[in-house]
gemmi code that builds the backbone of each chain (N, CA, C; Angstrom):
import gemmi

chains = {
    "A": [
        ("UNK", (123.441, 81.779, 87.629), (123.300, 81.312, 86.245), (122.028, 80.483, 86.140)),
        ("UNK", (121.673, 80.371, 84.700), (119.947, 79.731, 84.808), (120.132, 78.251, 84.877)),
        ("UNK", (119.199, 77.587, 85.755), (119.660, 76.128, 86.028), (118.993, 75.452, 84.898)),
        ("UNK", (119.710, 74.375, 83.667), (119.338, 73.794, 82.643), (118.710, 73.136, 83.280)),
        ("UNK", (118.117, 71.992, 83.811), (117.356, 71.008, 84.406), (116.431, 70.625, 83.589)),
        ("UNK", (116.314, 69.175, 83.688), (115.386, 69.141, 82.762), (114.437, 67.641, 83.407)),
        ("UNK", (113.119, 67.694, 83.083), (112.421, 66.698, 84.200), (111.645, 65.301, 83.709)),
        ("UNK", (112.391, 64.391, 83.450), (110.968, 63.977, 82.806), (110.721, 62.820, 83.560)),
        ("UNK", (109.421, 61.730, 82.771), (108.577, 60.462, 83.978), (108.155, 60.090, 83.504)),
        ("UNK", (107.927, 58.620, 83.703), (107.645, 57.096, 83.739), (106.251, 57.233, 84.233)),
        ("UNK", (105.019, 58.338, 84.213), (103.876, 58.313, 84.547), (103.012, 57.180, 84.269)),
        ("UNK", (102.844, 57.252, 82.813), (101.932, 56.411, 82.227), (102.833, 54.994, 81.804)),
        ("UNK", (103.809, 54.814, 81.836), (104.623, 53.590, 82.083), (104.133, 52.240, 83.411)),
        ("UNK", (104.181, 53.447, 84.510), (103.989, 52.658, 85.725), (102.229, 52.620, 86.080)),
        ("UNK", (101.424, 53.302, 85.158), (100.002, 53.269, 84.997), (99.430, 51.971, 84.304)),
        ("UNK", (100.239, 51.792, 83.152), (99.821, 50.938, 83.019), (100.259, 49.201, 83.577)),
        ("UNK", (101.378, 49.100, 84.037), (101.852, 48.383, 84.679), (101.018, 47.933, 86.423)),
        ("UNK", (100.234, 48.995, 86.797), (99.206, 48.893, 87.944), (97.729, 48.561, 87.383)),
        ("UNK", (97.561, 47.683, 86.856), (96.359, 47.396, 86.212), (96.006, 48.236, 85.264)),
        ("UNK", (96.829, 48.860, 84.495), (96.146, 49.671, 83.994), (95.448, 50.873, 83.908)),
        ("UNK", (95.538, 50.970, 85.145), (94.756, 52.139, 85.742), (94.643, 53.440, 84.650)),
        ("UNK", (93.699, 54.042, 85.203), (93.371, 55.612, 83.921), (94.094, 56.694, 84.356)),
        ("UNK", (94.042, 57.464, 83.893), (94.457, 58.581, 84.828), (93.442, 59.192, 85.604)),
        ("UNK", (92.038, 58.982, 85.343), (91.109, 59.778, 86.413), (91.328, 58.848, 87.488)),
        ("UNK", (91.508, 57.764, 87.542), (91.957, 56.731, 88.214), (92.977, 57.081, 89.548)),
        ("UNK", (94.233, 57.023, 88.849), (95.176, 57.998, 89.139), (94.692, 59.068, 89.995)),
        ("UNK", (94.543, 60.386, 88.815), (94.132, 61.461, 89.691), (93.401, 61.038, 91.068)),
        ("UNK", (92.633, 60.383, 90.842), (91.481, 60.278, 92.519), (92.519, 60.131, 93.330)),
        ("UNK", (93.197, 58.896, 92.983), (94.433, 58.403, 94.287), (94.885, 59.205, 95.070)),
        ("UNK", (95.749, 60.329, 93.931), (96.905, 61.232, 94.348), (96.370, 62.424, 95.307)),
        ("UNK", (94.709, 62.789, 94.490), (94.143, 63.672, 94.998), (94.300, 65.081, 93.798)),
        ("UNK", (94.747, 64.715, 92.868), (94.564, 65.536, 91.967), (93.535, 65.683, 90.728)),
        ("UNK", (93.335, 66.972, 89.839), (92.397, 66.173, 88.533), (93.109, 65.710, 87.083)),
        ("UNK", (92.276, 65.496, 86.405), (92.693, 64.395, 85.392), (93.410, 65.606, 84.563)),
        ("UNK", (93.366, 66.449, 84.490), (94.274, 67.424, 83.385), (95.299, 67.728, 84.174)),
        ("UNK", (95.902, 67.364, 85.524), (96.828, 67.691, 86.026), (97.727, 66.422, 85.958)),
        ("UNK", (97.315, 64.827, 85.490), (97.840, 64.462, 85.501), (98.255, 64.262, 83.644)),
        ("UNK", (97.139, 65.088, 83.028), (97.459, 65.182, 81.625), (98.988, 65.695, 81.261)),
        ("UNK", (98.880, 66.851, 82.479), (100.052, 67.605, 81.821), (101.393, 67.068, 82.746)),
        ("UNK", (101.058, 66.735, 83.449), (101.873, 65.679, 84.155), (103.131, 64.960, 82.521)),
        ("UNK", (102.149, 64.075, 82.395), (102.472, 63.044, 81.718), (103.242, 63.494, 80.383)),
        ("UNK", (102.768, 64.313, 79.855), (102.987, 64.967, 78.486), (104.417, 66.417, 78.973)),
        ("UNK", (104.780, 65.970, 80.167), (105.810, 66.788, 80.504), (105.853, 68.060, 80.690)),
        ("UNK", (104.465, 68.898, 80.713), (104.191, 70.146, 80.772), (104.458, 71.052, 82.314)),
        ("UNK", (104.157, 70.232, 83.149), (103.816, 70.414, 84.658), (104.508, 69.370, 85.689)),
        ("UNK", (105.603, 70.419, 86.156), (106.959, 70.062, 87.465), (105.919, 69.808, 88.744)),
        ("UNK", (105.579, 68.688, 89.284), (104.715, 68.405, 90.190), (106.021, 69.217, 91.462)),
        ("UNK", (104.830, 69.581, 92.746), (105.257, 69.951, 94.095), (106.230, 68.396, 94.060)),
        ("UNK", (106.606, 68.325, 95.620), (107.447, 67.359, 95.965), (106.760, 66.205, 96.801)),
        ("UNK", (105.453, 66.838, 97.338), (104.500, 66.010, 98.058), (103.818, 65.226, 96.902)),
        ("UNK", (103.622, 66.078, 95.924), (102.481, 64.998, 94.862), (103.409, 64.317, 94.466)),
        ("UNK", (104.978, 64.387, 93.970), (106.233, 63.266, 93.664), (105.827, 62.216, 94.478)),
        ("UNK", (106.108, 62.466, 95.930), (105.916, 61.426, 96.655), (104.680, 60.764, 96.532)),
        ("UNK", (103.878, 61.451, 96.561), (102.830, 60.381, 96.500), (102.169, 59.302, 95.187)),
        ("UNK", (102.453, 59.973, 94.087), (102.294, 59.202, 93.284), (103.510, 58.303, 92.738)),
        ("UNK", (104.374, 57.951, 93.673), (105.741, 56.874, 93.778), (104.551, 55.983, 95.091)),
        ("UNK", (104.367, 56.716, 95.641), (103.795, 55.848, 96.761), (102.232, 55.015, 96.378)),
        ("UNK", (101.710, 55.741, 95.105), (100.820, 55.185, 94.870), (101.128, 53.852, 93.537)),
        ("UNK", (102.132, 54.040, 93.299), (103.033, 53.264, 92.746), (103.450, 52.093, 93.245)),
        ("UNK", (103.877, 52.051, 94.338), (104.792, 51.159, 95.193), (105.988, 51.112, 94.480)),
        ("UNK", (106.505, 52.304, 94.107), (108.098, 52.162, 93.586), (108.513, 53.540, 94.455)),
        ("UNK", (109.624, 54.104, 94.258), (110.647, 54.720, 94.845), (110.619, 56.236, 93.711)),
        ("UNK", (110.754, 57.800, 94.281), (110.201, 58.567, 93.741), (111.112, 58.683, 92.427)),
        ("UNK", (112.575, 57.843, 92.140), (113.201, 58.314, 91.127), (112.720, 57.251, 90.343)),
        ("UNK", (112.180, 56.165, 90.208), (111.353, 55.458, 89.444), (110.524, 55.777, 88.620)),
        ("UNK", (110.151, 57.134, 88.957), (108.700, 57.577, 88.015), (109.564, 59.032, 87.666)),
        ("UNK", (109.974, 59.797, 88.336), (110.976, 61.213, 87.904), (112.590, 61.077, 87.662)),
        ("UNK", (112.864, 60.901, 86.594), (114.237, 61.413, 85.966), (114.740, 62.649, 85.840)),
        ("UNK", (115.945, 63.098, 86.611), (116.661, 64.070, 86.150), (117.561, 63.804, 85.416)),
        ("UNK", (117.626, 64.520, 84.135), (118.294, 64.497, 83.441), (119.107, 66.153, 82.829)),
        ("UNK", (119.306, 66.836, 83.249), (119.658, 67.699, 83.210), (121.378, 68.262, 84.548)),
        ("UNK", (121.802, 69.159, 83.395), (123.131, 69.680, 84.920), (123.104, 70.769, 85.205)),
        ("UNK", (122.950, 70.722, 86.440), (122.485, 72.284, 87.239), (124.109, 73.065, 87.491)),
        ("UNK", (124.118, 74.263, 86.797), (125.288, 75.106, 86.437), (125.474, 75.695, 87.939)),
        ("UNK", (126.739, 75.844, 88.060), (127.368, 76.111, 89.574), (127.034, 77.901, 89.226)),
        ("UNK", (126.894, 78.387, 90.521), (126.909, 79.478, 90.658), (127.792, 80.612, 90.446)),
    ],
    "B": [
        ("UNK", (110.939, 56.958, 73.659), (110.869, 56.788, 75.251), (110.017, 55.512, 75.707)),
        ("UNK", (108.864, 55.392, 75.435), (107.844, 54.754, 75.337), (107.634, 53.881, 74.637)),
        ("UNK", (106.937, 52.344, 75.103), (106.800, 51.301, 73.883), (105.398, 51.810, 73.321)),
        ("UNK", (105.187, 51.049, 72.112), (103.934, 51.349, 71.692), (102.349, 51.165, 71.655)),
        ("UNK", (102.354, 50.530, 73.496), (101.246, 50.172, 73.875), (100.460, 51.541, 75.185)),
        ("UNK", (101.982, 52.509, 74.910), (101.608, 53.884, 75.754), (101.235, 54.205, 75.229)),
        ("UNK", (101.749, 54.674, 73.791), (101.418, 55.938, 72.926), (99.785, 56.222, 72.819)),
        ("UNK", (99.165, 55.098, 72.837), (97.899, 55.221, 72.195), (96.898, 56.132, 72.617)),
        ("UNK", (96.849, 57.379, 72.769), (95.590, 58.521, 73.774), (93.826, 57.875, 73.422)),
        ("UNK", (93.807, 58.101, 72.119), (92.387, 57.549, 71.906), (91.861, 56.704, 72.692)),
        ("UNK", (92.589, 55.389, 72.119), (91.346, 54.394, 73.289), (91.409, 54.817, 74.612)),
        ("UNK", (92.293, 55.669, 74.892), (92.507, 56.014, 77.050), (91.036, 56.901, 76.927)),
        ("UNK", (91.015, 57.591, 75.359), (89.776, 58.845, 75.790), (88.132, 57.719, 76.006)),
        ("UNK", (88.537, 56.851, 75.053), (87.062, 56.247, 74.380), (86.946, 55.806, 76.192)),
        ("UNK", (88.093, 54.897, 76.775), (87.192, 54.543, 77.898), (86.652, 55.382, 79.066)),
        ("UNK", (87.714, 56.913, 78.757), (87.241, 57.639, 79.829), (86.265, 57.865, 79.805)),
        ("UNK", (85.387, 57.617, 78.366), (83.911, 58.397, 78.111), (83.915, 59.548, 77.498)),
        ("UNK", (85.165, 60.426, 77.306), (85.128, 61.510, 76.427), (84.889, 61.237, 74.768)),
        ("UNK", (84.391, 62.155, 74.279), (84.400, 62.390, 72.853), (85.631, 62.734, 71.966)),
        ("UNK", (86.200, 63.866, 73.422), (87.077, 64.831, 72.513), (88.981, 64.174, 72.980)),
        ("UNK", (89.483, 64.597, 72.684), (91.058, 64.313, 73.105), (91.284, 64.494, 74.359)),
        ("UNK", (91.835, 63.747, 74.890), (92.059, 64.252, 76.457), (92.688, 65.831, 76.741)),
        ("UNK", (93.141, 65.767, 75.660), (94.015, 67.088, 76.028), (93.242, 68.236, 75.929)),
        ("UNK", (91.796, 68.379, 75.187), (90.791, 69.379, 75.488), (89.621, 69.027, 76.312)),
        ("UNK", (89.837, 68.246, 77.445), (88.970, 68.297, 78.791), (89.043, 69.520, 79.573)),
        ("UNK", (88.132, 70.446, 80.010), (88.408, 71.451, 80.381), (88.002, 71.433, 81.680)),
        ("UNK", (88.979, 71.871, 82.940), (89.096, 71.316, 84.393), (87.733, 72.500, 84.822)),
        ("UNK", (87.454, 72.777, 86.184), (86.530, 73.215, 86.684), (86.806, 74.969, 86.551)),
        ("UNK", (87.730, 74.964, 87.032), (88.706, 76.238, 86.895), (88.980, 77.197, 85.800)),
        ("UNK", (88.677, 76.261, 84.156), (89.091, 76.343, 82.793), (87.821, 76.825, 82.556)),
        ("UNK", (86.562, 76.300, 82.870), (85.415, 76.652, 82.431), (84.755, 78.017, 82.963)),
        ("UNK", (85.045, 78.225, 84.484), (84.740, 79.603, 84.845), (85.108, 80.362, 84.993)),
        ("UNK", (86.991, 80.319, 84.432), (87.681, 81.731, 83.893), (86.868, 82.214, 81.998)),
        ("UNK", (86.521, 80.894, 81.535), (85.973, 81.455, 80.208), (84.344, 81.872, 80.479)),
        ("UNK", (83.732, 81.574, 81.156), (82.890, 82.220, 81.126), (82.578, 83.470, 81.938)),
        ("UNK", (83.585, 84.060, 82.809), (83.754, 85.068, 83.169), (84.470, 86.087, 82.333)),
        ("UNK", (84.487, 85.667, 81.429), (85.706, 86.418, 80.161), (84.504, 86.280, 79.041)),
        ("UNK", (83.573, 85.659, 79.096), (82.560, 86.011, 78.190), (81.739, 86.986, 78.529)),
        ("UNK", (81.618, 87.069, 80.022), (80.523, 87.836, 80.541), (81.130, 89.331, 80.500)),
        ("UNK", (82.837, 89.381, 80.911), (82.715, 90.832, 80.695), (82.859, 91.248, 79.226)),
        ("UNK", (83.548, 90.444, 78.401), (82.793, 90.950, 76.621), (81.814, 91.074, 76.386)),
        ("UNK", (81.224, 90.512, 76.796), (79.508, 90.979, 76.478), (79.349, 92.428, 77.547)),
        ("UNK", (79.667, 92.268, 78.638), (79.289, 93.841, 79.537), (79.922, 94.980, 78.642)),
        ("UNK", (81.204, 94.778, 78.049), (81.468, 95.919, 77.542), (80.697, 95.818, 75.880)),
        ("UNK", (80.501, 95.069, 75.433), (79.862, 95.462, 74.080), (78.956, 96.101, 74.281)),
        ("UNK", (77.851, 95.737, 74.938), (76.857, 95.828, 75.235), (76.882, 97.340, 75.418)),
        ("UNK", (77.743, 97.913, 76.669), (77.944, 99.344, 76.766), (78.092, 100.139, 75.248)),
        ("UNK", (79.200, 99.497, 75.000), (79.697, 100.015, 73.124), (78.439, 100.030, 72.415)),
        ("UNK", (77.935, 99.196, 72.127), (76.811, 99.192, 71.499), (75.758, 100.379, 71.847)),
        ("UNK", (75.436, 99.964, 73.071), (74.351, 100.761, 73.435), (74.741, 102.542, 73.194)),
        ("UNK", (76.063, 102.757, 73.447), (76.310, 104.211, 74.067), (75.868, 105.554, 72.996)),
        ("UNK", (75.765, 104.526, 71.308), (75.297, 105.887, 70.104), (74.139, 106.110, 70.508)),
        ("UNK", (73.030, 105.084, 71.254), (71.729, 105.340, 70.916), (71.172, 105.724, 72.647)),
        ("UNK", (71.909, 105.077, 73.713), (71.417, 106.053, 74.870), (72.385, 107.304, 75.353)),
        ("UNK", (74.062, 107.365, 74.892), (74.485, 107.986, 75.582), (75.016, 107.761, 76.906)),
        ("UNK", (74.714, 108.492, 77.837), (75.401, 108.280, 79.294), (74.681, 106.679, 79.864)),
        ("UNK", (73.674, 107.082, 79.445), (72.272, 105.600, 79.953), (72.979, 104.094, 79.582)),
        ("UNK", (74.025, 104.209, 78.688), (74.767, 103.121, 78.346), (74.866, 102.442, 79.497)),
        ("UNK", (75.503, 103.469, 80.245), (76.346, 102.657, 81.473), (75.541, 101.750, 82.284)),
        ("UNK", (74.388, 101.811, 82.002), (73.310, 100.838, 82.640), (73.392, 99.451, 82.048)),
        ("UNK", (74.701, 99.581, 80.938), (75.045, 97.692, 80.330), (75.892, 97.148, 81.087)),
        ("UNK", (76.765, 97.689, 82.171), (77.639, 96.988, 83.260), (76.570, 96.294, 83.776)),
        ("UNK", (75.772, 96.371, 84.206), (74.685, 95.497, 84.621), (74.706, 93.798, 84.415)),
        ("UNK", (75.090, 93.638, 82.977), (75.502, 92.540, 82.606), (76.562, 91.809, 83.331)),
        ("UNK", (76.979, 92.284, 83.865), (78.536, 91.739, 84.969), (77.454, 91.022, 86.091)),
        ("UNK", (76.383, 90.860, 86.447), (75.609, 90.059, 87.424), (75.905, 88.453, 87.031)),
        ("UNK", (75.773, 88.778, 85.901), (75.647, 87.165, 85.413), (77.098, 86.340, 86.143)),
        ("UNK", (78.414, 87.179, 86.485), (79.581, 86.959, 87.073), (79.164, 85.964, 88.404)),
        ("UNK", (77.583, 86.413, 88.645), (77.678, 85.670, 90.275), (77.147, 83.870, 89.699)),
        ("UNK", (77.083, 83.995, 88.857), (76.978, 82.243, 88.385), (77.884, 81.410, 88.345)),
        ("UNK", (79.211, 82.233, 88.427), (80.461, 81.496, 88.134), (80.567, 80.137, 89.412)),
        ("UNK", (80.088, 80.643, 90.416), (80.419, 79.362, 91.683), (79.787, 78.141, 91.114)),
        ("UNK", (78.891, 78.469, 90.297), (77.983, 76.977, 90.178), (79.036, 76.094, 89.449)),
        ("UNK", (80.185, 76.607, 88.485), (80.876, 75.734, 88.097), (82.091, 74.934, 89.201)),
        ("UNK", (82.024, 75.332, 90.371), (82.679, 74.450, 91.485), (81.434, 73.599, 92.589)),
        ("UNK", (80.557, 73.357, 91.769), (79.865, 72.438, 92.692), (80.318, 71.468, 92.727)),
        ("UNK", (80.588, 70.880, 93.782), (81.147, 69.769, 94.427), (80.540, 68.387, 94.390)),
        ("UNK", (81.150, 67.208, 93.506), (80.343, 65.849, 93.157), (81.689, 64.784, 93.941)),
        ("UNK", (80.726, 63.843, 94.246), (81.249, 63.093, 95.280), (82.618, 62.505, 94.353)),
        ("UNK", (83.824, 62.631, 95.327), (85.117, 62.266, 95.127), (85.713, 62.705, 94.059)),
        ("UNK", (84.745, 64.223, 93.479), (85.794, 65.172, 93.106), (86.847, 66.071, 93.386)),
        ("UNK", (87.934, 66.204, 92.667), (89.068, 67.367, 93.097), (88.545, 68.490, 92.305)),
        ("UNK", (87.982, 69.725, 92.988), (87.458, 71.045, 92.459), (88.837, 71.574, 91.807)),
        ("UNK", (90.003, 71.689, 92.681), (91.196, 72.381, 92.650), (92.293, 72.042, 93.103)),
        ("UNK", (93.468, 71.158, 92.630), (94.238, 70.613, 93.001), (95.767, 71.574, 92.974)),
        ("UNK", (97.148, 71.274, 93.185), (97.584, 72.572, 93.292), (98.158, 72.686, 91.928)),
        ("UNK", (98.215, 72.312, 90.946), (98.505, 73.367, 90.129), (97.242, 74.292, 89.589)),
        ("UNK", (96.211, 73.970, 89.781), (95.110, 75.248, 89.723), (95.336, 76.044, 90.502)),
        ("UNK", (95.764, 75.880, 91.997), (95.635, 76.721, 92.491), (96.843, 77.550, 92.267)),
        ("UNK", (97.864, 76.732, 92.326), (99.111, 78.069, 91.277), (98.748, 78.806, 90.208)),
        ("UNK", (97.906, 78.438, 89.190), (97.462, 78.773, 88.450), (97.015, 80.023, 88.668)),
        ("UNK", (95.330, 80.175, 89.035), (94.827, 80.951, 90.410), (95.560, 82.034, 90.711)),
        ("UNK", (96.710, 81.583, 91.525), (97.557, 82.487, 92.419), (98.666, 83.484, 91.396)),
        ("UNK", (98.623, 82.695, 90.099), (99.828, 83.915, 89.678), (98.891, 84.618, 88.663)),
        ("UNK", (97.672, 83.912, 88.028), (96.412, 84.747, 87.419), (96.351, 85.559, 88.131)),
        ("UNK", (95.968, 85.878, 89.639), (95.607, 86.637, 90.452), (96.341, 88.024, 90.732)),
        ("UNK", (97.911, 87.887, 90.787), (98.848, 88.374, 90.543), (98.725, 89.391, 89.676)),
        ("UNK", (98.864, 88.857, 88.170), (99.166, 89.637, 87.300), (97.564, 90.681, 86.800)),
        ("UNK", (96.275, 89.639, 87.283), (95.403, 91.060, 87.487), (95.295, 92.029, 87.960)),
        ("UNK", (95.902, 92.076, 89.114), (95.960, 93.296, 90.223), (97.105, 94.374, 89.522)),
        ("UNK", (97.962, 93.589, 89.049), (98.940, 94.448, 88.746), (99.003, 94.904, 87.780)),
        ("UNK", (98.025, 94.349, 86.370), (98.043, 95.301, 85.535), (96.493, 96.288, 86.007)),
        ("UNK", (95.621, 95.886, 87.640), (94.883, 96.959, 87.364), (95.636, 98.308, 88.412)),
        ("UNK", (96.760, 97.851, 89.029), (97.722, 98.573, 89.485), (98.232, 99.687, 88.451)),
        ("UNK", (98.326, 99.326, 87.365), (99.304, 99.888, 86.181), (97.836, 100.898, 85.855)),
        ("UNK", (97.012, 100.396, 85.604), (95.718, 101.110, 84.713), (94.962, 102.656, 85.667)),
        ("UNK", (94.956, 101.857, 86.819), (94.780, 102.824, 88.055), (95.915, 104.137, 87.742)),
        ("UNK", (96.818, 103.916, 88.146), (97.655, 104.835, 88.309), (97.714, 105.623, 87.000)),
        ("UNK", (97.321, 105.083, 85.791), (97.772, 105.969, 84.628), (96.133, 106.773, 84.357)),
        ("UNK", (95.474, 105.869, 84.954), (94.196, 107.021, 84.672), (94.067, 107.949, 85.968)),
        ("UNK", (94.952, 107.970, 87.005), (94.941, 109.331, 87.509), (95.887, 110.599, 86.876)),
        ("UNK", (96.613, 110.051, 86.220), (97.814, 110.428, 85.622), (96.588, 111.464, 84.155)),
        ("UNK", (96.355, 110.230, 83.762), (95.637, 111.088, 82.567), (94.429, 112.135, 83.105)),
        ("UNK", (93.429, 111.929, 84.067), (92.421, 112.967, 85.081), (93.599, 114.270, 84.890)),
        ("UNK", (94.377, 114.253, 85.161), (95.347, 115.558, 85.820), (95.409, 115.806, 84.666)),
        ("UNK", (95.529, 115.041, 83.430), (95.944, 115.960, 82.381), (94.923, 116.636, 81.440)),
        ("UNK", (93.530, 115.704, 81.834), (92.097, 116.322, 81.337), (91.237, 116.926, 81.968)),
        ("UNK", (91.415, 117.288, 83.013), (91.028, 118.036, 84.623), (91.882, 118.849, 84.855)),
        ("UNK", (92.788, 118.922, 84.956), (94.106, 120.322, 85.183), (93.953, 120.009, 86.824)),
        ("UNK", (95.035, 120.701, 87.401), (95.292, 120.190, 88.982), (94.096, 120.919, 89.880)),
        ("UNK", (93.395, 121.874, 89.278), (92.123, 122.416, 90.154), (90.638, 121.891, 89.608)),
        ("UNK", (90.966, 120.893, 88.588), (89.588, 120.611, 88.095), (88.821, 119.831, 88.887)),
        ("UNK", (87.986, 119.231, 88.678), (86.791, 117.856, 88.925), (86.669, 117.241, 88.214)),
        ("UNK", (86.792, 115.744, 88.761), (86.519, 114.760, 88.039), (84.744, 114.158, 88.122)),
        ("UNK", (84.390, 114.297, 86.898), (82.887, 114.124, 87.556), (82.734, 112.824, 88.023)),
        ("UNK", (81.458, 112.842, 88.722), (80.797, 111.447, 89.429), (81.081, 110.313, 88.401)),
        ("UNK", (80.267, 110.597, 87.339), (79.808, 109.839, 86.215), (80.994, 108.672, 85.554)),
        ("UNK", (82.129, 110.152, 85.509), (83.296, 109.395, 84.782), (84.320, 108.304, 86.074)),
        ("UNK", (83.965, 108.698, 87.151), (84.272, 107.940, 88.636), (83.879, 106.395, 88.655)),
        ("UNK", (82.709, 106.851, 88.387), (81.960, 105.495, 88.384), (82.019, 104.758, 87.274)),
        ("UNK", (82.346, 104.802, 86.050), (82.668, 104.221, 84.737), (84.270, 103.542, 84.787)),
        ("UNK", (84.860, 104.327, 85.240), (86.191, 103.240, 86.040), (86.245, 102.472, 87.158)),
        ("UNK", (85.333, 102.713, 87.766), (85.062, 101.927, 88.417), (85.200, 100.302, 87.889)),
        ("UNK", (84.219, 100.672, 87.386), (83.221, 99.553, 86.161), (84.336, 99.097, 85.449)),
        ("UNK", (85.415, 99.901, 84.926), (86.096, 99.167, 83.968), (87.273, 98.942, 84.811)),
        ("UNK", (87.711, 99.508, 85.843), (88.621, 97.895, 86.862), (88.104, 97.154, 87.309)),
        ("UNK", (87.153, 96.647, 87.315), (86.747, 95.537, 87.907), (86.686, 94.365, 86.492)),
        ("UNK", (86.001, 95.222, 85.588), (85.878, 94.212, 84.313), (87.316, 94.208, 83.854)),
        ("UNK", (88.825, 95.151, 84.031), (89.577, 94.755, 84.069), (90.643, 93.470, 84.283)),
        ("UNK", (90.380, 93.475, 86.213), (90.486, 92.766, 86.794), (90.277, 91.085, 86.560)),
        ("UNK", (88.981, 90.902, 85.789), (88.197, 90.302, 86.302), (88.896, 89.676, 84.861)),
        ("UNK", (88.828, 90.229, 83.202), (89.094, 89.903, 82.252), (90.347, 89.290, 82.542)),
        ("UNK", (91.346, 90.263, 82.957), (93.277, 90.051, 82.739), (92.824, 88.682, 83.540)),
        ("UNK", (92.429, 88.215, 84.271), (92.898, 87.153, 85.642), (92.179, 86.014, 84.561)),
        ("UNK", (90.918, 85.993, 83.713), (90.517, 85.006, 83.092), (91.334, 84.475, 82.223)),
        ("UNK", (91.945, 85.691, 80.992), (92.781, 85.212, 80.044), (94.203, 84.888, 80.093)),
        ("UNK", (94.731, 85.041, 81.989), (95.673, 84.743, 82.277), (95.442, 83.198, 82.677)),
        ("UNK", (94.450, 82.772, 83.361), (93.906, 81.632, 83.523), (93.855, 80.437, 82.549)),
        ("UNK", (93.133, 81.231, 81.101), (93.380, 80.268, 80.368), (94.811, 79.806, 79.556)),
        ("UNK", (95.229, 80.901, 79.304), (96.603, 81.006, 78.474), (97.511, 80.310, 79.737)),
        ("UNK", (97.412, 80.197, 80.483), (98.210, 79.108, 81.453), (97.926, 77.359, 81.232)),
        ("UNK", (96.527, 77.137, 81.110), (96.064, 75.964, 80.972), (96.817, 75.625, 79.832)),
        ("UNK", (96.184, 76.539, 78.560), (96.583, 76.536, 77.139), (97.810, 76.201, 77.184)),
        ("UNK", (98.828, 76.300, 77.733), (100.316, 75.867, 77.984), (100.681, 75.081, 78.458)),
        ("UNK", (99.883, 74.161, 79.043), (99.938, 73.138, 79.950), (100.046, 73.328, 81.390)),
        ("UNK", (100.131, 74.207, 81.959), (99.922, 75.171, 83.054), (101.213, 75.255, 83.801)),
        ("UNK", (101.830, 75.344, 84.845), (103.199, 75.896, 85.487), (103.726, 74.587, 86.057)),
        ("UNK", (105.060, 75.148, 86.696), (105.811, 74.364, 87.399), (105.121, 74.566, 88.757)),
        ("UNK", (105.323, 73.868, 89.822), (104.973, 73.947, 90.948), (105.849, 74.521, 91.622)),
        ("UNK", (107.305, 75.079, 91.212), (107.995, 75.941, 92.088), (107.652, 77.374, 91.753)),
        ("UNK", (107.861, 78.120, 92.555), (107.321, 79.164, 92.298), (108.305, 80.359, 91.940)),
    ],
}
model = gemmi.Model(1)
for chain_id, residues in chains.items():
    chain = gemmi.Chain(chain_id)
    for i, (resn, *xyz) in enumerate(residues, 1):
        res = gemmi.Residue()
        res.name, res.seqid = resn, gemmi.SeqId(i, " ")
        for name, pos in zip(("N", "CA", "C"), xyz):
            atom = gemmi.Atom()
            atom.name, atom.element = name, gemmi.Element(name[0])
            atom.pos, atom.b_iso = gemmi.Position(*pos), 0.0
            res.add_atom(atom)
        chain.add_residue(res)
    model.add_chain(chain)
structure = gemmi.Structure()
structure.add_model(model)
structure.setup_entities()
C-alpha cells in the first residue's frame, strides 16, 4: 500500500537561531548548493540520510529537531 | 508554522546579493541543461529552415550541435564551490534515464518504420542513416535537458530513489 508520509523541518528556524546564518552559508557547511537548501526548506526535497545528519550536526541539535514526521506509514 | 521573522525571503535575497527571488537562482546544472536545449533548437531549426533552399545540404545545420562542447565551461570550478551536490546528481541520474529510454523507444520505432518504407529487401540509404543519427543524439541530448529542468522547476526529487 502507498506509504502517506509526510516530511517536514525546522530548517530555517534553526538558521536563524545559529547567527543567522544564510543559506549559502549553510549550504557551504553541509556541502551542498544554495537551491538545494532552497528546496530543502520550502519542503520540496526529502534530503539523503547523511545530509539529515549532517545538517543536525551542523546544528548542534539532534536529527529529529530539524525533521518531523508527521505522517502514518500504512501496514502492508 | 513559522514566526514572522522567517517568513521574510526578500531581505535573505537583498543580502545574498541577488536581484531576483531566491527561488529563481539557477544552480550550475540548471544553466547547462538550458543551454544545451537551446543549442539543439537552434540545430534543428536551422536544418528546417535551411532544407527549402539547400535540400539534402541542410544537413550541414547539425553542425550547430558543436556549440554543445561549451557546456563544461558552466561547471568551472570557484573556490569552495559545490558544482553538484546530490540532489543534482539524482537529478542527472533519472534525466539520464528517461533520455535513453525514450531514445530506446524512438530507435526501435524508426526501424520499425525503415521496414515499412524500405520493404524487408530494401536499403536504407546512407544519407537517411546519418540524419538519425543526428536526430538521436539531439534527441537524447534535448529529452535529458527538459527532463533536467522540469525537475528543478518542481523543486527537484526526493533523495530515495
Amino acid at each position: 500500500m502507498r506509504d502517506r508520509s509526510e516530511l517536514t523541518n525546522r530548517i530555517r528556524e534553526h538558521r536563524f537561531h545559529n547567527g543567522e546564518m544564510t543559506q549559502e552559508q549553510l549550504a557551504q557547511r553541509v556541502g551542498v548548493t544554495r537551491q538545494t537548501i532552497i528546496a530543502l526548506e520550502s519542503g520540496k526535497y526529502v534530503p539523503s540520510l547523511l545530509l539529515g545528519f549532517k545538517l543536525a550536526s551542523t546544528f548542534g541539535v539532534k536529527v529529529e529537531e530539524v525533521f518531523q514526521y508527521n505522517g502514518t506509514s500504512t501496514a502492508p | 508554522m513559522y514566526c514572522v521573522p522567517y517568513i521574510e525571503i526578500w531581505p535573505e535575497s537583498a543580502f545574498n546579493g541577488s536581484l531576483f527571488p531566491e527561488e529563481q537562482a539557477m544552480c550550475q546544472t540548471q544553466k547547462a541543461a538550458l543551454f544545451n536545449l537551446i543549442v539543439v533548437v537552434l540545430a534543428l531549426a536551422t536544418v528546417l529552415g535551411l532544407y527549402p533552399f539547400l535540400g539534402r545540404g541542410a544537413t550541414g545545420g547539425f553542425g550547430v550541435l558543436g556549440f554543445l562542447g561549451f557546456s563544461p565551461l558552466f561547471f568551472r570550478r570557484h573556490r569552495g564551490q559545490v558544482l553538484a551536490d546530490e540532489r543534482d546528481q539524482l537529478i542527472q541520474r533519472r534525466s539520464t534515464i528517461l533520455a535513453y529510454s525514450v531514445f530506446w523507444l524512438a530507435f526501435v520505432a524508426s526501424m520499425m518504420l525503415a521496414l515499412v518504407f524500405y520493404g524487408g529487401d530494401g536499403a536504407v540509404p546512407v544519407l537517411v542513416l546519418m540524419n538519425a543519427l543526428w536526430l538521436g543524439f539531439m534527441l537524447v541530448i534535448g529529452v535529458h535537458a527538459i527532463a533536467t529542468l522540469a525537475q528543478y522547476g518542481r523543486g527537484g526529487t526526493n533523495a530515495r530513489s
